[in-house]
N, C-alpha and C positions, 0 to 999 in steps of 0.2 A: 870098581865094585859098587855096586847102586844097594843105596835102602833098602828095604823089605816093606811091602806097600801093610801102610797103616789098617785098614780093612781090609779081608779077605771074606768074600761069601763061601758055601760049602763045596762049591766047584773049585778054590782057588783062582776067582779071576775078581778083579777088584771093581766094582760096580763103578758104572760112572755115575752117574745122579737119579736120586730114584723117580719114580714113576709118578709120584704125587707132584714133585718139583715140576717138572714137564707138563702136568696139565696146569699147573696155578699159572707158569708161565703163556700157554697155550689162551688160558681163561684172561688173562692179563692183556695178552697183544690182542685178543677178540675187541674186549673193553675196550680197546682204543679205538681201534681200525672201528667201531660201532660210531664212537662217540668225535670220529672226524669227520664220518659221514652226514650223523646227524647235523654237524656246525654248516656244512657244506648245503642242507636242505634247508636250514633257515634262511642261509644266507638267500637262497633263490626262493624264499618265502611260501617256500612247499609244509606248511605245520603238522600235515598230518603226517608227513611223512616223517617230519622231525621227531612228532612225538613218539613215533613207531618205532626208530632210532633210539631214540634216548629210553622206550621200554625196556628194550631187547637190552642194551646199555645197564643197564639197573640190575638184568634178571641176570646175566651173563656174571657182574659184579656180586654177585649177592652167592653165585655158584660159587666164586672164589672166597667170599670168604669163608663159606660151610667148609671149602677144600682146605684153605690157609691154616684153621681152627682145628681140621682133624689131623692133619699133617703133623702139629704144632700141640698137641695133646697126646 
């Protein structure tokens, strides 16, 4: 005989993780995969391309925490 799932939404089906989680994490792996690339364009001493990297890096970041914050309030 199994538990009785702890949450149930009004369907009866137990959510798996909500929708905000999924983009902070989505926002999350962006900020990286941004911020590998940019290391990759210093290193071949492309700057602008770096800085352009490391913008988008910022702006991407800056989306997660607005997400993190409302998630978390």
């Amino acid at each position: 005989m199994s538990a009785p799932p702890l949450i149930v939404n009004v369907a009866g089906i137990v959510p798996t993780v909500s929708a905000s989680v999924d983009v902070n994490a989505v926002l999350n792996a962006t900020t990286c995969a941004l911020l590998i690339v940019a290391r990759v364009q210093i290193a071949r001493r492309a700057i602008t391309a770096h800085r352009a990297f490391m913008l988008a890096a910022l702006a991407v970041s800056a989306l997660f925490l607005v997400s993190y914050i409302a998630y978390h309030v």
